[in-house]
C-alpha positions in Angstrom: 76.9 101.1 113.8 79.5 99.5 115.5 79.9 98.1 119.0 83.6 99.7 120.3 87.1 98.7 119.7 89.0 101.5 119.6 90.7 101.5 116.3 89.0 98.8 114.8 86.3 98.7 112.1 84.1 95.5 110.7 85.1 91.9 111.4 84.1 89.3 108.6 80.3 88.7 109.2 77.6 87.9 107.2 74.1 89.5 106.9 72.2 86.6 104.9 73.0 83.1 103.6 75.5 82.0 100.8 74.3 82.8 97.6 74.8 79.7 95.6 73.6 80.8 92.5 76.8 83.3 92.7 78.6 82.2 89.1 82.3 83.1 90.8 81.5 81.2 94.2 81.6 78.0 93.8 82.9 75.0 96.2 83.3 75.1 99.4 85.9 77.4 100.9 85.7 79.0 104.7 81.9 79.2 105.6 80.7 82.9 106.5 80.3 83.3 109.9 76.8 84.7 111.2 76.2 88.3 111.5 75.7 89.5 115.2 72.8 91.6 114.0 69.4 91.2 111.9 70.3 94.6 110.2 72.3 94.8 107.6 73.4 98.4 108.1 74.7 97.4 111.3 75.7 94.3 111.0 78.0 95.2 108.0 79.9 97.3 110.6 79.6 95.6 113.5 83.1 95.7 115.4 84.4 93.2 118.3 84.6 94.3 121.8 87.3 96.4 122.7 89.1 94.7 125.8 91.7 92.5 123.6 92.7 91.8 127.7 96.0 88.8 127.7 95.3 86.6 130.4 99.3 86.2 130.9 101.7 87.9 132.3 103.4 90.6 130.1 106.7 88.9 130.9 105.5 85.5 130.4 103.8 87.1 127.2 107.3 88.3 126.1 108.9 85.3 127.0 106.4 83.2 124.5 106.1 85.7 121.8 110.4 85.8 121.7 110.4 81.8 121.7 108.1 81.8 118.7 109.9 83.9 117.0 113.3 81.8 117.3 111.5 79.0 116.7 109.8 80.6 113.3 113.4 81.7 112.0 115.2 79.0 113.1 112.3 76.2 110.6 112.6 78.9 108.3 109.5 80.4 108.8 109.2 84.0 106.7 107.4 85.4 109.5 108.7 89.4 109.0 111.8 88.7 107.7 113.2 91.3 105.0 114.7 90.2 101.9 116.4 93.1 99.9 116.3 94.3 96.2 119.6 95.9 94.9 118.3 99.3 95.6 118.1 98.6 99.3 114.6 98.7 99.4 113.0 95.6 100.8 111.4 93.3 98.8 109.0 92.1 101.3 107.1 94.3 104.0 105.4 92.7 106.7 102.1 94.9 108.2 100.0 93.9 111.4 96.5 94.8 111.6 93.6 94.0 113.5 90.4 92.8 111.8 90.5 89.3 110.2 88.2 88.2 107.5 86.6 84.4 107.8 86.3 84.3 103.7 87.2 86.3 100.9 83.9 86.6 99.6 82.9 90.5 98.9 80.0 90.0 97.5 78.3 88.0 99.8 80.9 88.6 103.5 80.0 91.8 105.0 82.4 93.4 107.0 85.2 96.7 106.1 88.0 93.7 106.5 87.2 93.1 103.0 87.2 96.3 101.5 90.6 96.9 103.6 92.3 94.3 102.2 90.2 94.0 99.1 89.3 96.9 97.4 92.4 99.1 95.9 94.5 96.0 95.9 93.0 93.1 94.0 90.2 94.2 93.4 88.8 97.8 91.4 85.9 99.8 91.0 84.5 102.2 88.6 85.4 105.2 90.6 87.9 105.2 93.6 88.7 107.1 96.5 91.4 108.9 98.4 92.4 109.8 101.9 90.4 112.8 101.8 87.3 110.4 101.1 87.3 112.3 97.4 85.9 110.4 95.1 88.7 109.8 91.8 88.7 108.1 88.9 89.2 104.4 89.3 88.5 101.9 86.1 86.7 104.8 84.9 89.6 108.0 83.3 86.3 110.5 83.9 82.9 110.8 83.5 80.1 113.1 82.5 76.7 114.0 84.2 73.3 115.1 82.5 71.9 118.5 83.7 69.3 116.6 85.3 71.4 114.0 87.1 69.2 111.2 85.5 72.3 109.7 83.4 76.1 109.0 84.0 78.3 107.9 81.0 81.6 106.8 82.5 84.7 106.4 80.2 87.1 103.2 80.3 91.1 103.2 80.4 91.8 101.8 77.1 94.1 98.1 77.5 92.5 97.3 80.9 93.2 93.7 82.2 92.4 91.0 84.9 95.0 89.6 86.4 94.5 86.2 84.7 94.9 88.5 81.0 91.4 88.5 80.6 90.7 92.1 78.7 88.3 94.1 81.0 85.9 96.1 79.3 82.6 98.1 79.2 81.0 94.5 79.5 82.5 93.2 82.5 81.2 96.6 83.9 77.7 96.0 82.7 77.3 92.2 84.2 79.3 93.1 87.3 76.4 96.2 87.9 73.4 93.9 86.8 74.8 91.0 88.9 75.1 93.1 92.2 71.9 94.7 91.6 69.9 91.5 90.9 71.6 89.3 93.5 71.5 91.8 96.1 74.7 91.5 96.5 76.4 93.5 99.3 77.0 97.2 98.5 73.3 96.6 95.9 71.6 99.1 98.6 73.7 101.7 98.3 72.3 102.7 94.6 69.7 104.3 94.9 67.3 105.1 92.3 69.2 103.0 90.2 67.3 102.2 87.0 70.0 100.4 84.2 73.4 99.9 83.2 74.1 99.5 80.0 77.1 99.1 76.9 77.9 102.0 74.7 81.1 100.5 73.6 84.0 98.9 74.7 85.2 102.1 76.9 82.0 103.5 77.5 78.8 102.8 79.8 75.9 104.7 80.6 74.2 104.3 84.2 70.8 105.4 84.3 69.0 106.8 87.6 65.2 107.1 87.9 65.9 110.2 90.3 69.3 112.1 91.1 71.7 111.1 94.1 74.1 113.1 94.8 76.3 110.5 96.6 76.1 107.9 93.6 79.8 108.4 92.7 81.1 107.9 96.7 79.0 104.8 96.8 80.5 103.6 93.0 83.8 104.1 95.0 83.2 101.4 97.5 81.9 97.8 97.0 78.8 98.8 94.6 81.6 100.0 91.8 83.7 96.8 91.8 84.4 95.2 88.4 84.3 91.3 88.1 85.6 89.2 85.6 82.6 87.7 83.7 84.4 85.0 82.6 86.3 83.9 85.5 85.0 80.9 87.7 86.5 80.4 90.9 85.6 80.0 94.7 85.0 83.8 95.9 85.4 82.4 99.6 89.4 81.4 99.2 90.3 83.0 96.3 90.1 86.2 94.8 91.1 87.3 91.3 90.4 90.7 90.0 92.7 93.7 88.0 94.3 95.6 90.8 97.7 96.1 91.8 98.1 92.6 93.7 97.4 89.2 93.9 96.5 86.7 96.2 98.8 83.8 97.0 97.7 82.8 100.4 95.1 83.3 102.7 94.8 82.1 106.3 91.2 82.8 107.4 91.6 85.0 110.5 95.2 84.5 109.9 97.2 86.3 107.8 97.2 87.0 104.0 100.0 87.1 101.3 99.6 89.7 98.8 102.1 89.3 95.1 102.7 92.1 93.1 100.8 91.6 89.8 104.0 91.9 87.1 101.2 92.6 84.7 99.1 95.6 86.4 97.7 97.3 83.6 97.6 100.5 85.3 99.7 103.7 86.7 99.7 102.2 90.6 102.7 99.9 89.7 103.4 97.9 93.2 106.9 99.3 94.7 107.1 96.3 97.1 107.2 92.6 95.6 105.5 91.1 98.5 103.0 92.5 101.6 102.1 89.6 104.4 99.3 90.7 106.7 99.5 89.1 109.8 96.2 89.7 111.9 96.7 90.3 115.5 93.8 90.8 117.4 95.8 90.9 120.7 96.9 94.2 121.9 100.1 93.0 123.6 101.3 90.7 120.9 100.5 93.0 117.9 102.8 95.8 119.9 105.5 93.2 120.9 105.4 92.3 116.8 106.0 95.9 116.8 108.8 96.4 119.4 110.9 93.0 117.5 110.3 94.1 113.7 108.4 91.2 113.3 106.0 93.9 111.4 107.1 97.0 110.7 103.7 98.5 110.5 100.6 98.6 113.2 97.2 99.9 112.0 95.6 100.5 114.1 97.4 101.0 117.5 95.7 101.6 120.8 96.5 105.6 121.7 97.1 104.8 125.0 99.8 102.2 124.0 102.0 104.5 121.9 104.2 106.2 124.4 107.2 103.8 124.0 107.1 104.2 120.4 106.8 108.0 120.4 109.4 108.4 122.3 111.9 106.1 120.2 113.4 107.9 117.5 113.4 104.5 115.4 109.7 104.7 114.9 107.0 107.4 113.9 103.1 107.2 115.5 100.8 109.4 113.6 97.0 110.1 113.8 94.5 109.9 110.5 90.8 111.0 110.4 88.2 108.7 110.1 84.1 108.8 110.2 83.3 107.0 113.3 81.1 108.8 115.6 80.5 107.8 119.1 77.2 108.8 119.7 75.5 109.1 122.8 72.3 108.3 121.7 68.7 110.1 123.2 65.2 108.6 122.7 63.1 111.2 121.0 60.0 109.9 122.6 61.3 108.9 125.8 59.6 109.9 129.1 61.9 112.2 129.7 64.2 112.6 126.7 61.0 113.9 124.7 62.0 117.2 126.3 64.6 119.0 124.7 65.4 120.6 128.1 66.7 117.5 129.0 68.1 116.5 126.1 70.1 120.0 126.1 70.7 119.6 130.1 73.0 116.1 129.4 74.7 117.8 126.6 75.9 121.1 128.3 76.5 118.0 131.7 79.0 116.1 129.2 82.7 117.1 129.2 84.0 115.9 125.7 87.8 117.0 126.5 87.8 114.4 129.6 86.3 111.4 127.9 89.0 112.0 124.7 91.7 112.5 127.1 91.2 109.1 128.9 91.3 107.6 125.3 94.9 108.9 124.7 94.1 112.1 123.8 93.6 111.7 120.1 90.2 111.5 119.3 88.3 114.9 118.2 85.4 116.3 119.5 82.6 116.6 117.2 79.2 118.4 118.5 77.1 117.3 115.6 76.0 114.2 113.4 78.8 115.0 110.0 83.0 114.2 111.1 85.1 116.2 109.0 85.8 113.9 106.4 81.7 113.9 105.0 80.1 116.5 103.0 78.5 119.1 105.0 80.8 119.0 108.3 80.8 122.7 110.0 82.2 122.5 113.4 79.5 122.8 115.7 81.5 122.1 119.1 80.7 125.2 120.5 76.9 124.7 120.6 76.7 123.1 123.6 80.2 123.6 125.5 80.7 121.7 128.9 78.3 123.8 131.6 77.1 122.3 134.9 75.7 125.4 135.7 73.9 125.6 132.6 72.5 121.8 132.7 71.2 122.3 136.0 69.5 125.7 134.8 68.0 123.3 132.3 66.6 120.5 134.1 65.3 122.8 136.8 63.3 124.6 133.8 61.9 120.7 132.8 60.8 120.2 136.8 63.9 118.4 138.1 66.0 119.1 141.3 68.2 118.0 143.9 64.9 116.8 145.5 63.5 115.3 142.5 66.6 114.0 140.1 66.0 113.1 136.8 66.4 109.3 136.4 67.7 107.9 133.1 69.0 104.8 132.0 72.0 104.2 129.8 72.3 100.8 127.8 74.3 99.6 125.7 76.1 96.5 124.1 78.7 94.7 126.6 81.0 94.9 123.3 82.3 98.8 124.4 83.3 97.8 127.4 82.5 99.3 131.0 84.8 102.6 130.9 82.7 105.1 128.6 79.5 104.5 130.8 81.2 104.8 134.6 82.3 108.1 133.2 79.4 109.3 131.6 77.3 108.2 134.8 80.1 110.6 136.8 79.3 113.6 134.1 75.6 113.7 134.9 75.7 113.3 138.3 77.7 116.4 138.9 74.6 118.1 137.8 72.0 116.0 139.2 70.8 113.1 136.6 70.9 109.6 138.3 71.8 107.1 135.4 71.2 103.7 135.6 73.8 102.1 133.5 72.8 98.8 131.8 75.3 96.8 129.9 73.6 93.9 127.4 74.6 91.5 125.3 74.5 92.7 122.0 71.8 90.5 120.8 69.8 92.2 123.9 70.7 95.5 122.9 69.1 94.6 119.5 66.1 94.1 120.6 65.8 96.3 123.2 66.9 99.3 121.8 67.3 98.9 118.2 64.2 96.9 117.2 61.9 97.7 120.3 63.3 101.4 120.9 63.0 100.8 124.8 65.5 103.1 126.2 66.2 106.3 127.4 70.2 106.4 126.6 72.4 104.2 124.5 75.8 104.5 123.4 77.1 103.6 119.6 79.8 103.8 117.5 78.0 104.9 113.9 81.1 104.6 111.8 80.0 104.9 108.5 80.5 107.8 106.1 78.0 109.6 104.7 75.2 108.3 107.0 73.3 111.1 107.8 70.1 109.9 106.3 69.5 108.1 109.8 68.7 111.3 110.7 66.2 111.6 108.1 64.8 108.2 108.9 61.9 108.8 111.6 61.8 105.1 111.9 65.1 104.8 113.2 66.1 103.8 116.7 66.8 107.7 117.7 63.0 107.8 117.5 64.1 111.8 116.0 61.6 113.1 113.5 62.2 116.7 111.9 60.4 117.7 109.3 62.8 120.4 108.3 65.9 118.3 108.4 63.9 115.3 106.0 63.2 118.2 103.5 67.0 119.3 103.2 68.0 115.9 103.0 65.8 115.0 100.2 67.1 118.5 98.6 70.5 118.0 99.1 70.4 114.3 97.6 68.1 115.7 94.9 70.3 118.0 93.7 73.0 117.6 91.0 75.1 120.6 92.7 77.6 118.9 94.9 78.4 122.3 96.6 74.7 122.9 96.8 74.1 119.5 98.6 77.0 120.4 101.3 75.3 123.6 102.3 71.9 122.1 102.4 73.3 118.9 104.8 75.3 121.4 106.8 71.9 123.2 107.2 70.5 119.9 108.1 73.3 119.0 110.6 73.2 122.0 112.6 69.0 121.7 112.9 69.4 118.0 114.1 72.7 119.0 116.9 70.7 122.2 117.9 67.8 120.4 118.5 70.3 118.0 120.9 68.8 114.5 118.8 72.0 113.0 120.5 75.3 113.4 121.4 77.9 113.2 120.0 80.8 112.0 122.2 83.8 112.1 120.1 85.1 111.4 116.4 87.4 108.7 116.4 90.7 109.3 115.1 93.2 106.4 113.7 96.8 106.0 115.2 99.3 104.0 113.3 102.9 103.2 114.4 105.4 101.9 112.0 109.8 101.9 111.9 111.6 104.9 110.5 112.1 103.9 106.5 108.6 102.7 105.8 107.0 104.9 103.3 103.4 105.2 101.4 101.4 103.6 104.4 97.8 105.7 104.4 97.1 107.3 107.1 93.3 108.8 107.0 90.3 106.1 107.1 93.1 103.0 107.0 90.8 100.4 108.6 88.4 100.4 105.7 90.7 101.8 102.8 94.5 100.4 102.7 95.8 101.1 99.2 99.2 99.7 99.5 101.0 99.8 95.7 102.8 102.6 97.4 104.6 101.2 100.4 108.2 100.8 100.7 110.6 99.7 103.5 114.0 100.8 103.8 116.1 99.9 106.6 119.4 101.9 107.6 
């Protein structure tokens, strides 16, 4: 879950205390801010509020933001300035982006600003992952899988490296495993059923399972699979040393980061560009003046509605990637009056998706069910419950509601999202007769209220997380939604060692849990990214939590 910035995923916060004991955290470095939430599932993705609103002026904004750029060239401050290799290319891209971690600290720091900056670039896992979400071989060339998805035996590139020379091997694998499991280390939680890990030889582990899951590779592919250097010592929180592409040589805690080119990267991602700075700009207006003045030549994300100047210059290109957050209007299963599907049904046919995306910018998709197209088991399900007045008041009228008895309902929901989503969803449902009561909390409230207490009848949430369907397999969780049917073809389709076999069994599941109208689901967020004609090799799909960037170059006519 993540309370709404449009475009923006996890800041840097923490779920429990520093972990001490932690062998390659030691001193003192930047302290890890507190969590907003007492969950970890959502605190890990908890997002800031989405009104990045500049108290000045735009042209007093200009004004300032042109001064301190003079002033940065002029005391020879690098700032975004290109220096050139004799091919033309430059050697030194500059990149803005918007969530800024507090520490470096993976392990222990939860948060998708890590894993943006972190994983693919200093630091590597077991398996990867590509823009299509696909898991693909990472530290491990392949791996096999017994015929009763009890036992994994991964197989090592040969002549593998950390960046300090160390040799990485099958038994940096092995302690990095044991360590995350028996610290609890963040990303411990996704392995399920995990039983051992163990050394077959120097390019060859075998991880052992006490029952199959089906999405132990995609979870080997995020912060679970990462490979640590056993020998290494050094503070996790300000440094971070691992075998991937890039190093780094500064960091600026919600500042900016400088990223080196490794000259010794053992493997095939060889870095085209010498030197990436990350400059976090968590300003709307500044991070598209740095834009506008090349100060970066990249913006990830930008906000739709801002993009018009840029897609109408030829010397830029805006372009839209998928991503898994899901906006969901969420329904209390045992509510007074959410209980009854009627209802529930009623709001979704009384909600019209196209209007809400369209005063995002128009880029957003709609979704009509819990999977977005870049998780296993998506089937477009938007024509379940198409936008039909007539048809919600049909509904309610059915459940004993009327223009002289309205339906009542109220909406809350964290103050982080802003006012804009629930004014027009209160609009939607009036049109056909439901009165809602929109409540906007602090977040902490919203925790308790809704989350912990489950005392609501609507709330609206960002779930951005792939592959979380099991909440809807979780009768405990805050939708209050409990189907037998859709439990049993979870279980089977994470049971299963089939991976086509699962996708028809959670598309089964998916299309239960949206007919029987557990929620809505408002819209599927969609990333826009603007950047100057010559960059090349900046990801496009799912960039705010997975920003491989060996591939970038910048090329300026």
């Amino acid at each position: 879950m993540r309370p709404d910035e449009p475009g923006v995923h996890a800041p840097g916060s923490a779920t429990e205390a520093d972990k001490n004991h932690d062998p390659l955290s030691r001193g003192t470095g930047a302290e890890s801010r507190p969590g907003p939430s007492t969950d970890p599932t959502l605190n890990a993705a908890y997002r800031p509020m989405s009104s990045y609103g500049n108290p000045l002026p735009w042209k007093l904004l200009s004004l300032v933001l042109a001064l301190a750029l003079v002033v940065s060239l002029w005391t020879g401050h690098s700032g975004g300035r290109l220096d050139r290799t004799e091919g033309g290319l430059a050697d030194s891209i500059s990149i803005g982006l918007k969530l800024a971690p507090g520490n470096l600290d993976i392990r222990n720091q939860s948060g998708t600003a890590l894993d943006q900056l972190l994983i693919g670039n200093v630091y590597e896992g077991l398996v990867a992952r590509d823009s299509n979400n696909t898991v693909i071989p990472g530290l491990a060339k392949d791996w096999d899988i017994s015929e009763d998805g009890l036992e994994y035996v991964f197989h090592l590139h040969k002549g593998m490296h950390f960046s300090n020379g160390h040799t990485l091997d099958a038994d940096d694998v092995v302690w990095s495993l044991q360590e995350l499991m028996d610290h609890h280390y963040q990303g411990s939680e996704m392995l399920k059923n995990y039983r051992s890990i163990e050394r077959v030889d120097a390019t060859t582990v075998r991880l052992r399972l006490t029952r199959p899951y089906q999405y132990l590779l995609w979870e080997l592919s995020g912060r679970a699979g990462l490979v640590f250097d056993r020998q290494a010592t050094y503070d996790m929180k300000t440094a971070a040393q691992g075998s991937g592409p890039y190093l780094i040589e500064t960091f600026r805690p919600n500042d900016s980061v400088l990223l080196k080119a490794d000259p010794h990267y053992w493997g095939d991602r060889k870095p085209k560009t010498r030197t990436i700075r990350i400059r976090y700009l968590t300003d709307d207006n500044a991070a598209v003046n740095a834009l506008r003045s090349g100060d970066v030549q990249a913006l990830a994300p930008i906000t739709a509605n801002l993009t018009g100047p840029f897609r109408s210059d030829p010397s830029f290109q805006v372009r839209t990637g998928e991503d898994t957050d899901k906006f969901v209007l969420a329904m209390n299963g045992k509510g007074e009056a959410t209980s009854d599907i009627r209802v529930r049904q009623a709001i979704r046919y009384a909600i019209d998706h196209e209007q809400l995306i369209a005063s995002r910018g128009g880029v957003d998709k709609a979704m009509g069910g819990p999977i977005p197209s870049l998780d296993p088991g998506y089937e477009d399900l938007t024509g379940l419950f198409p936008h039909d007045p007539d048809k919600a008041r049909q509904l309610l009228g059915e459940a004993g509601y009327g223009p002289g008895d309205p339906l009542r309902l109220r909406l809350t929901y964290a103050n982080t999202y802003g006012t804009e989503l629930g004014d027009q969803l209160r609009s939607q449902l009036k049109v056909v007769g439901i009165e809602l009561d929109v409540r906007v909390v602090e977040f902490s409230v919203w925790l308790q209220d809704v989350h912990a207490n489950k005392d609501y009848d609507l709330s609206l949430v960002d779930h951005g997380e792939s592959h979380d369907f099991y909440q809807w397999a979780t009768p405990t969780y805050y939708y209050n939604y409990d189907s037998p049917e859709v439990r049993r073809l979870y279980d089977q389709a994470m049971d299963t060692v089939s991976q086509e076999r699962s996708q028809e069994l959670l598309t089964q599941a998916a299309r239960k849990v949206s007919e029987d109208a557990a929620a809505d689901w408002l819209f599927n967020y969609r990333i826009t990214t603007a950047w100057h004609q010559g960059l090349e090799g900046f990801p496009v799909n799912l960039n705010q939590s997975l920003l491989p960037l060996s591939d970038l170059t910048y090329r300026r006519d």
